[in-house]
mmCIF file of the N, C-alpha and C atoms, coordinates in Angstrom:
data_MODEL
# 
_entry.id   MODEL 
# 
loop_
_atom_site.group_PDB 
_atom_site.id 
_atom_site.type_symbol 
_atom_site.label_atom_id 
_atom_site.label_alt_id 
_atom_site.label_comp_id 
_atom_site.label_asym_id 
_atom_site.label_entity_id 
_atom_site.label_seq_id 
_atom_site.pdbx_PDB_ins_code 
_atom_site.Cartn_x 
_atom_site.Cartn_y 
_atom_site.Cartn_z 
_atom_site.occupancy 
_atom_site.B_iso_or_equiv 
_atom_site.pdbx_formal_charge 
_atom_site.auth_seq_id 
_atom_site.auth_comp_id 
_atom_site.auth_asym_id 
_atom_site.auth_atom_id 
_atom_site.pdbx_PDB_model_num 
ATOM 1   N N  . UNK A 1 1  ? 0.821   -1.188 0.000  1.00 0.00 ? 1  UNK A N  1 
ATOM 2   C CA . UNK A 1 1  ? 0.000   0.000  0.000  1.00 0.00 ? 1  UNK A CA 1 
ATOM 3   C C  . UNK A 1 1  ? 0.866   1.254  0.000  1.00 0.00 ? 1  UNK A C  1 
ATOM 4   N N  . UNK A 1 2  ? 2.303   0.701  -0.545 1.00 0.00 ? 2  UNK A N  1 
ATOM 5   C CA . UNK A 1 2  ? 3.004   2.386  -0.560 1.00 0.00 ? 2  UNK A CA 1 
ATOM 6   C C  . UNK A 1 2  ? 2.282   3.443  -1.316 1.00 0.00 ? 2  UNK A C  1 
ATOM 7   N N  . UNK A 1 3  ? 2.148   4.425  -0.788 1.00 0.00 ? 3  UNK A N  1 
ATOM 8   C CA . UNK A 1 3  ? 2.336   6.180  -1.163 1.00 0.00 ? 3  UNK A CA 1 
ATOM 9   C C  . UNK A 1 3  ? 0.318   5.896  -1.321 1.00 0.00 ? 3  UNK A C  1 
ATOM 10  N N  . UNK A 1 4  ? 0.244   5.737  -0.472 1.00 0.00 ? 4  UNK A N  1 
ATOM 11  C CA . UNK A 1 4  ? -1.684  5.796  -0.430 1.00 0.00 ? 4  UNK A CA 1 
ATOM 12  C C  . UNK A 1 4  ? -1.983  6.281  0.571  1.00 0.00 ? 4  UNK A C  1 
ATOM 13  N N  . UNK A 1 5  ? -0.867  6.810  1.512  1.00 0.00 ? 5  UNK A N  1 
ATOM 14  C CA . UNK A 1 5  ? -1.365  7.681  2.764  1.00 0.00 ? 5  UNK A CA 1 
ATOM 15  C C  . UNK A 1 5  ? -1.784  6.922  4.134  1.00 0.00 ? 5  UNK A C  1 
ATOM 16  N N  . UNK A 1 6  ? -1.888  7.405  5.023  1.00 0.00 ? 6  UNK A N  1 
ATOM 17  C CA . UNK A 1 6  ? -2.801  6.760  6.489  1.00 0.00 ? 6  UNK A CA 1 
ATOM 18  C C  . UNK A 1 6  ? -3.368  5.814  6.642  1.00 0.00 ? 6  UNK A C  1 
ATOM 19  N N  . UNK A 1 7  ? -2.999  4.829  7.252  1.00 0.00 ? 7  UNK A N  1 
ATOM 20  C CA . UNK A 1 7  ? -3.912  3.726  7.407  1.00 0.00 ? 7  UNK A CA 1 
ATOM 21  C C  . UNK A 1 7  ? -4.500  4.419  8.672  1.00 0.00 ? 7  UNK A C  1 
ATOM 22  N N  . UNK A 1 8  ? -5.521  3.807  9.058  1.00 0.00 ? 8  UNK A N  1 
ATOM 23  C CA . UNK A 1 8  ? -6.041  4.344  10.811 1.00 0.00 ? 8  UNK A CA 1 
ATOM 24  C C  . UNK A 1 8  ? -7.191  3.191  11.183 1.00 0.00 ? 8  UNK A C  1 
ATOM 25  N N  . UNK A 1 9  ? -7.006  2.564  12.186 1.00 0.00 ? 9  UNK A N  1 
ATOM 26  C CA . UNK A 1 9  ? -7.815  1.420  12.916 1.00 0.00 ? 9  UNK A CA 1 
ATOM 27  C C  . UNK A 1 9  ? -8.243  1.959  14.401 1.00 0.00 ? 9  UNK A C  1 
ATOM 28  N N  . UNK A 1 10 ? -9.862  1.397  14.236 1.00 0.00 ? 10 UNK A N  1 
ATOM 29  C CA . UNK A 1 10 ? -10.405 1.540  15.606 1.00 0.00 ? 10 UNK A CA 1 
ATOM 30  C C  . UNK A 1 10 ? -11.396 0.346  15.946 1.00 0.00 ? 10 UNK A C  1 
ATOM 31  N N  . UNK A 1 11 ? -12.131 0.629  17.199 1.00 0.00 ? 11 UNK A N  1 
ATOM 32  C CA . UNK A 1 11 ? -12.795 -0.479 17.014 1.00 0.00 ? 11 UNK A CA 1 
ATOM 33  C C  . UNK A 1 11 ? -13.998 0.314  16.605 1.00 0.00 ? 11 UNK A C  1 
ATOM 34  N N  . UNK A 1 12 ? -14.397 1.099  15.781 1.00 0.00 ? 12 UNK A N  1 
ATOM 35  C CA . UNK A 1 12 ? -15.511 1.545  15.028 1.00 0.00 ? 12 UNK A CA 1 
ATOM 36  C C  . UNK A 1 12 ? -15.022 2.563  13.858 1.00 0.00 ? 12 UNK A C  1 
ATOM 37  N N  . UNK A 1 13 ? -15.789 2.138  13.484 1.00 0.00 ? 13 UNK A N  1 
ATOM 38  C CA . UNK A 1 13 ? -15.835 3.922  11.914 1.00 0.00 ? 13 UNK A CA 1 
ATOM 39  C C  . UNK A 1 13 ? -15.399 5.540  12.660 1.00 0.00 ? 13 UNK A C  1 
ATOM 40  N N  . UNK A 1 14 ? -16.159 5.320  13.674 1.00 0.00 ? 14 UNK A N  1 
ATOM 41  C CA . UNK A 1 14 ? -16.138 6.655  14.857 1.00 0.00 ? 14 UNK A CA 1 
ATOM 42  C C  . UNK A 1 14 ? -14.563 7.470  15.063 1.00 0.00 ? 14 UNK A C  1 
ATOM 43  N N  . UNK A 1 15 ? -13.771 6.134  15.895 1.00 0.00 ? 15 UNK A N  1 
ATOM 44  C CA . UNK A 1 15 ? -12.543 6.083  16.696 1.00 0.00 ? 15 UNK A CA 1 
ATOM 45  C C  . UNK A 1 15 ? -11.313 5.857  15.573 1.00 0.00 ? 15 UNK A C  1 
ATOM 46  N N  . UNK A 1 16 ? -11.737 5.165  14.526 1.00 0.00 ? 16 UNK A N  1 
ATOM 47  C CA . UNK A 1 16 ? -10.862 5.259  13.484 1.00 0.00 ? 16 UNK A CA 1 
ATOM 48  C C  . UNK A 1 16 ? -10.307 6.422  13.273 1.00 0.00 ? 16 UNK A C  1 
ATOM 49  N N  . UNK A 1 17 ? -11.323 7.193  12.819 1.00 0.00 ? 17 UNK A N  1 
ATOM 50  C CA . UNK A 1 17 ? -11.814 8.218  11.921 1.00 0.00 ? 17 UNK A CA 1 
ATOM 51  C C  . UNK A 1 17 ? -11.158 9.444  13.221 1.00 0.00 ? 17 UNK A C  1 
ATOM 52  N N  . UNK A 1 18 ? -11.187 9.300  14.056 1.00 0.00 ? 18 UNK A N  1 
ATOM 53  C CA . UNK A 1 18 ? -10.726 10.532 15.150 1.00 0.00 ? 18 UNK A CA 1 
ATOM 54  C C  . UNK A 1 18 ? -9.477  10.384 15.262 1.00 0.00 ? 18 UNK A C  1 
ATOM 55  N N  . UNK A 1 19 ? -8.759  9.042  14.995 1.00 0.00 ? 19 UNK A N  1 
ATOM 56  C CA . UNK A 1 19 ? -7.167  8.614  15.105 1.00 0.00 ? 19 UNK A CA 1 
ATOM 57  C C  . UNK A 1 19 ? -6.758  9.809  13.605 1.00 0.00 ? 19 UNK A C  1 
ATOM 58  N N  . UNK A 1 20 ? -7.740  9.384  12.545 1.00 0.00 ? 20 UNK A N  1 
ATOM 59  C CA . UNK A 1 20 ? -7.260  10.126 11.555 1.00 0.00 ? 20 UNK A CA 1 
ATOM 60  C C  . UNK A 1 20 ? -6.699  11.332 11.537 1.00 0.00 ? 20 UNK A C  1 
ATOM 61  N N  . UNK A 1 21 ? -8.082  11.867 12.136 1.00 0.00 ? 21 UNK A N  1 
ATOM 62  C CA . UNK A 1 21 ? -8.100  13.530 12.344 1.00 0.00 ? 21 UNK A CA 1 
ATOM 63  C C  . UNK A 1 21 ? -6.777  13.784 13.079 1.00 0.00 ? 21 UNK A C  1 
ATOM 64  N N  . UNK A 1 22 ? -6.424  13.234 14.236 1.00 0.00 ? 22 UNK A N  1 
ATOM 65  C CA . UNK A 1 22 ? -5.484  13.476 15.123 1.00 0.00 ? 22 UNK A CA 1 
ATOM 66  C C  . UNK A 1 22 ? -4.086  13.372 14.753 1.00 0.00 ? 22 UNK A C  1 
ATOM 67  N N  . UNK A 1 23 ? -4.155  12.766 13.654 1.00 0.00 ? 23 UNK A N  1 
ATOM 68  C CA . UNK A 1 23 ? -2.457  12.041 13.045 1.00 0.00 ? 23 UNK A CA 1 
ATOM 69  C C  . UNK A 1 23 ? -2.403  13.212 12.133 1.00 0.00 ? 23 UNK A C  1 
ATOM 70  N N  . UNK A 1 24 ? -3.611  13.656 11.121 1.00 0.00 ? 24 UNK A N  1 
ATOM 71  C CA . UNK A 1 24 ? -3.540  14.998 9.968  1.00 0.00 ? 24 UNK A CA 1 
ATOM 72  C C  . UNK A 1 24 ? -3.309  16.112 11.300 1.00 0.00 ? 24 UNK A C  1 
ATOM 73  N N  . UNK A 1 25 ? -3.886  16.568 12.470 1.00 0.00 ? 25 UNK A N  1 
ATOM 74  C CA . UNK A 1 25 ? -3.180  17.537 13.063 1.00 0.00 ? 25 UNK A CA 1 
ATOM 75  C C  . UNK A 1 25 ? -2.040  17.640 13.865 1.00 0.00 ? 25 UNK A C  1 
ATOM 76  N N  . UNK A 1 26 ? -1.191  16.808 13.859 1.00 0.00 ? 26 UNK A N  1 
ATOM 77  C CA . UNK A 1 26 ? -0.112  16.481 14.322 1.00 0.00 ? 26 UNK A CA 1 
ATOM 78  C C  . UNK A 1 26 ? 0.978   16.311 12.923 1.00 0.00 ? 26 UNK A C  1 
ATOM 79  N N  . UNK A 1 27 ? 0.389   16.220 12.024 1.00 0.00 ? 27 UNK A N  1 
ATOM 80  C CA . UNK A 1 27 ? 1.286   16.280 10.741 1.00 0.00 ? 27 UNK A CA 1 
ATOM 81  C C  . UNK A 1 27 ? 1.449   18.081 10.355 1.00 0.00 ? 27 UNK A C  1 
ATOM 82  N N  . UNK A 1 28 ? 0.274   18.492 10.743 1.00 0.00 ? 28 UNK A N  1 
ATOM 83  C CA . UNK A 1 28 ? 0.230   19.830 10.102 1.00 0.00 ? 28 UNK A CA 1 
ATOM 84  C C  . UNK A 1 28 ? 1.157   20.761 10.920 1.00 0.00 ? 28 UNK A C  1 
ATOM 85  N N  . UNK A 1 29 ? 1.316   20.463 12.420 1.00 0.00 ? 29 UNK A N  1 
ATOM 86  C CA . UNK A 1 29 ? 1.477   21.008 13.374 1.00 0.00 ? 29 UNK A CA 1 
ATOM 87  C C  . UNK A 1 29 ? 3.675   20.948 13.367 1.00 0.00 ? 29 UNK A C  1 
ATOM 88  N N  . UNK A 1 30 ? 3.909   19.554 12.875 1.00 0.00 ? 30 UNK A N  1 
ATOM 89  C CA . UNK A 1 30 ? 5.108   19.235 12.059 1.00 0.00 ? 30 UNK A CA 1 
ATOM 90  C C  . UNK A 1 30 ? 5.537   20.245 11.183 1.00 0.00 ? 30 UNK A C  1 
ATOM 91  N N  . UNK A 1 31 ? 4.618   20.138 10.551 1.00 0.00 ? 31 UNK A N  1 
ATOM 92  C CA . UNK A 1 31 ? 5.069   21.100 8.923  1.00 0.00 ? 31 UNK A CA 1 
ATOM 93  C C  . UNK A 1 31 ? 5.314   22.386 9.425  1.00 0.00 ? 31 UNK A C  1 
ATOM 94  N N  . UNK A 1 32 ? 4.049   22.909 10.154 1.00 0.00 ? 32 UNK A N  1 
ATOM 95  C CA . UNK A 1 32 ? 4.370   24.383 11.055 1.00 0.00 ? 32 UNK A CA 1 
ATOM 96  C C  . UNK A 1 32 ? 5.583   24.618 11.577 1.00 0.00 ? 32 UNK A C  1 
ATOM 97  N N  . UNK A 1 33 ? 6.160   23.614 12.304 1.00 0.00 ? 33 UNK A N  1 
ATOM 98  C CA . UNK A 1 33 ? 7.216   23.448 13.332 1.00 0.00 ? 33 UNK A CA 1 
ATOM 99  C C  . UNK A 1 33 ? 8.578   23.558 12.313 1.00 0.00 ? 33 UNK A C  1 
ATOM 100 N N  . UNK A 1 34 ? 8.519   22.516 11.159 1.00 0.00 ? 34 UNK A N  1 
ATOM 101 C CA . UNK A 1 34 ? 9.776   23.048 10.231 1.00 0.00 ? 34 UNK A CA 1 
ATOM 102 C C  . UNK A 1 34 ? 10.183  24.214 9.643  1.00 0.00 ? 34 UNK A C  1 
ATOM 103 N N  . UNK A 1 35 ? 8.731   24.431 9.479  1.00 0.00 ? 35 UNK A N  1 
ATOM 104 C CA . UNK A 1 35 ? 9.161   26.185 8.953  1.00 0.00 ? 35 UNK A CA 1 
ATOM 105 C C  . UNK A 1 35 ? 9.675   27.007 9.416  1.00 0.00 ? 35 UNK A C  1 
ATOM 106 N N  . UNK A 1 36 ? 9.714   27.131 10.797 1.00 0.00 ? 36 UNK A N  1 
ATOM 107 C CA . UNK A 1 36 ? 10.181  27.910 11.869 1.00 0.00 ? 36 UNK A CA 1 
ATOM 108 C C  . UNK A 1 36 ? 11.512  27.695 12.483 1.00 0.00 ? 36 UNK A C  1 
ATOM 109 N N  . UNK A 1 37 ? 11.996  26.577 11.722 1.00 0.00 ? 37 UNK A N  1 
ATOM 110 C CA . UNK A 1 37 ? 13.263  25.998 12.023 1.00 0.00 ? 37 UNK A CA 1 
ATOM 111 C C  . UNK A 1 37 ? 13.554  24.446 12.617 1.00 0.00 ? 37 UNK A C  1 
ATOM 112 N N  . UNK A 1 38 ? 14.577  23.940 12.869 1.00 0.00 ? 38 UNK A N  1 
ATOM 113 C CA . UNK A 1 38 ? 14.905  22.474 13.653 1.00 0.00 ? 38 UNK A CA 1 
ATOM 114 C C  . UNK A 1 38 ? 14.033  22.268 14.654 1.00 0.00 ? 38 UNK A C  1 
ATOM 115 N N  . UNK A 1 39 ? 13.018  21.145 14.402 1.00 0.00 ? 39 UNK A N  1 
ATOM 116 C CA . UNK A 1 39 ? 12.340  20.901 15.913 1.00 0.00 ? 39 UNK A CA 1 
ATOM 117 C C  . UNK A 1 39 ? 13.182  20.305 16.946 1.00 0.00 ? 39 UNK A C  1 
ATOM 118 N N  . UNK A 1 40 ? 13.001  20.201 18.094 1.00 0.00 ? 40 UNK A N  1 
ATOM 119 C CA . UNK A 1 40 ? 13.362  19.592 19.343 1.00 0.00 ? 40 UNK A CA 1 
ATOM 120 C C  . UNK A 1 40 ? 12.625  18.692 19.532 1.00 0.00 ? 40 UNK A C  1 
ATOM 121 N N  . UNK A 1 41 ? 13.519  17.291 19.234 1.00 0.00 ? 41 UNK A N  1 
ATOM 122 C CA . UNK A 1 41 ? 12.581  16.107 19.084 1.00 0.00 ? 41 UNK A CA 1 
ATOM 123 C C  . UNK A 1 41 ? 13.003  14.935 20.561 1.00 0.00 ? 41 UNK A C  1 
ATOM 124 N N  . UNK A 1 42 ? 11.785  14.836 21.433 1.00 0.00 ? 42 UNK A N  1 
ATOM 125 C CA . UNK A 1 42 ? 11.786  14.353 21.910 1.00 0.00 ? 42 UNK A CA 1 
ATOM 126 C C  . UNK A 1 42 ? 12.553  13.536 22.397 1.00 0.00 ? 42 UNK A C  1 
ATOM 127 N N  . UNK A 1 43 ? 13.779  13.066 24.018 1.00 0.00 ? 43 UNK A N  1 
ATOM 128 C CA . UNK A 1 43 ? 14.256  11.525 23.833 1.00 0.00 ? 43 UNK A CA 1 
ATOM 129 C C  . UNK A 1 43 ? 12.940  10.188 23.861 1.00 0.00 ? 43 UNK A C  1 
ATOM 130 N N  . UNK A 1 44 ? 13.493  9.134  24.297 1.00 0.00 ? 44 UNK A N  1 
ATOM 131 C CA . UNK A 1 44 ? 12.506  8.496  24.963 1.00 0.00 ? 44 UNK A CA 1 
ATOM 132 C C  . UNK A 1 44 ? 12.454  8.466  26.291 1.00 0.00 ? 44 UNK A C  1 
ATOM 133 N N  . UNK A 1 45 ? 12.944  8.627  26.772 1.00 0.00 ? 45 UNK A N  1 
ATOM 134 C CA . UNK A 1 45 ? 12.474  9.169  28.275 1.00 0.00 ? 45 UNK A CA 1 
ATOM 135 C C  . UNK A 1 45 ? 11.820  10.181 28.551 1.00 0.00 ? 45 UNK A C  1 
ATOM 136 N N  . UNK A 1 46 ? 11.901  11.420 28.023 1.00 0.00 ? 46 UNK A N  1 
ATOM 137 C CA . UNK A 1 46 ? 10.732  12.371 27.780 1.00 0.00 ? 46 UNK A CA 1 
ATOM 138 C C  . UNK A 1 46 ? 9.478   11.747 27.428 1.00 0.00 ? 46 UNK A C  1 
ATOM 139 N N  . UNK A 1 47 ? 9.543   11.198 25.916 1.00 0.00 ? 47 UNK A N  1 
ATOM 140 C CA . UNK A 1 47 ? 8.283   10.611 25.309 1.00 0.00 ? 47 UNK A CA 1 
ATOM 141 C C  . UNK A 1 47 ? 7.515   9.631  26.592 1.00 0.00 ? 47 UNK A C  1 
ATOM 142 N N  . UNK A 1 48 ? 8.681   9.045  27.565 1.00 0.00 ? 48 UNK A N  1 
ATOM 143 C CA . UNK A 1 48 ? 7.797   7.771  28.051 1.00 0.00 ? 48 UNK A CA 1 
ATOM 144 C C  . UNK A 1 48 ? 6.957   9.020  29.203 1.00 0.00 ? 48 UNK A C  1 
ATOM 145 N N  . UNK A 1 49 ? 7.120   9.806  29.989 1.00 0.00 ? 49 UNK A N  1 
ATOM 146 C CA . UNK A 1 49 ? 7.170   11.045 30.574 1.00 0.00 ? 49 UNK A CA 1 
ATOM 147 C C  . UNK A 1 49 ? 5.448   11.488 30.107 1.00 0.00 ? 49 UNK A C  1 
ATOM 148 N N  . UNK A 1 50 ? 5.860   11.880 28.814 1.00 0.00 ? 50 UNK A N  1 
ATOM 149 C CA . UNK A 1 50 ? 4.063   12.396 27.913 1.00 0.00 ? 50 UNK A CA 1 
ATOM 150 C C  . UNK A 1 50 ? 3.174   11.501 28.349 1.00 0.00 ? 50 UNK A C  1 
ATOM 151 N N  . UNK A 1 51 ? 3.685   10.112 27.399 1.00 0.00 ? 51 UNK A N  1 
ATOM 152 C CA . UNK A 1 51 ? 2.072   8.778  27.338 1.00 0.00 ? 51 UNK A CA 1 
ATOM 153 C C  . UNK A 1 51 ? 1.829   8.798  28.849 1.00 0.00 ? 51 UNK A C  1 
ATOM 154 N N  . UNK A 1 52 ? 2.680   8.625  29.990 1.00 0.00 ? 52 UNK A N  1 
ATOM 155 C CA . UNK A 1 52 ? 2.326   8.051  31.188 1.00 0.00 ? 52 UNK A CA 1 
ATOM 156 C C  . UNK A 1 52 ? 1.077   9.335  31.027 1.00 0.00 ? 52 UNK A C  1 
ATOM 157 N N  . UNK A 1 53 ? 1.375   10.505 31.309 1.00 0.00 ? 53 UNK A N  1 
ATOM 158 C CA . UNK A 1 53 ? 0.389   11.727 31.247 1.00 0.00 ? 53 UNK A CA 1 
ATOM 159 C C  . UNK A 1 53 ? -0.881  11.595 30.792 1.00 0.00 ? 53 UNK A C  1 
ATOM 160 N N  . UNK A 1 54 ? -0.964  10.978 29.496 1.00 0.00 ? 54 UNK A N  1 
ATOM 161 C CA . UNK A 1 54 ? -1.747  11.087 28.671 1.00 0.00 ? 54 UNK A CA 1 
ATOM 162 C C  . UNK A 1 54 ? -2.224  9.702  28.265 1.00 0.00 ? 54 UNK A C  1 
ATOM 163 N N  . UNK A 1 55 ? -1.784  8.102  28.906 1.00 0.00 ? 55 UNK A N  1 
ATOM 164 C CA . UNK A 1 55 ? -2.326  7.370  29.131 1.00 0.00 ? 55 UNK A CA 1 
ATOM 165 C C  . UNK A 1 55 ? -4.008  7.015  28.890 1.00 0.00 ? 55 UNK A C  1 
ATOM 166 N N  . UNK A 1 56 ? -4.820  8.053  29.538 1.00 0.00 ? 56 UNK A N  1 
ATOM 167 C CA . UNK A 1 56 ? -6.146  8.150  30.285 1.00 0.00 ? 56 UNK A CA 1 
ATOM 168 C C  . UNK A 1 56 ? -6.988  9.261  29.382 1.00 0.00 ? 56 UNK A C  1 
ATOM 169 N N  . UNK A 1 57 ? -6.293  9.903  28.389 1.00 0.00 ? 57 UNK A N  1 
ATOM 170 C CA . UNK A 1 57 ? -6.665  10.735 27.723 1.00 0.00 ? 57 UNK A CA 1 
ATOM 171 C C  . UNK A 1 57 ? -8.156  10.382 27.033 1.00 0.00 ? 57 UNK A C  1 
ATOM 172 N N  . UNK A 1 58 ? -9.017  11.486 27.126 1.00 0.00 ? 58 UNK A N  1 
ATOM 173 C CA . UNK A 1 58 ? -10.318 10.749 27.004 1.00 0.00 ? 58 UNK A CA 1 
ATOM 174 C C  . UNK A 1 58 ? -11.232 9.783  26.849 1.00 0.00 ? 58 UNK A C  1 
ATOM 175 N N  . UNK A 1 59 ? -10.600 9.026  28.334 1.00 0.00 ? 59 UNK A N  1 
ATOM 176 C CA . UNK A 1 59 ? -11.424 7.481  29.043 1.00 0.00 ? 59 UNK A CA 1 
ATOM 177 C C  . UNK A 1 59 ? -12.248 8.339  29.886 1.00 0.00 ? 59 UNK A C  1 
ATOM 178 N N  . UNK A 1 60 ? -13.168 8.737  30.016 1.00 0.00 ? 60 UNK A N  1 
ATOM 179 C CA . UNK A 1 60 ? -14.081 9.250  30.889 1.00 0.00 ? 60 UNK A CA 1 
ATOM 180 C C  . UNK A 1 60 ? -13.701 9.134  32.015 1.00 0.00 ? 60 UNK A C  1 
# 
């Protein structure tokens, strides 16, 4: 499936479809970020730092 873009899986049409949205604003938000110069990219210890945070992220 090279150069066909995003795959995105959920367990509905719904949650798919919101992974989508979320991956296109995090791409856009990229592109923003290059323009402005070298991003500051995360280690993994930072990154592990975020998910723990955000783990729970809209589970009611």
């Amino acid at each position: 499936m090279s150069n066909h873009g995003q795959v995105a899986f959920g367990e509905n049409l719904e949650s798919a479809f919101e992974l989508a949205e979320e991956l296109e604003n995090i791409c856009h938000q990229y592109i923003n970020t290059i323009k402005l110069g070298e991003p500051k990219i995360l280690s993994s210890s930072e990154m592990d730092v975020i998910l723990e945070k955000v783990k729970n992220y809209k589970k009611g």
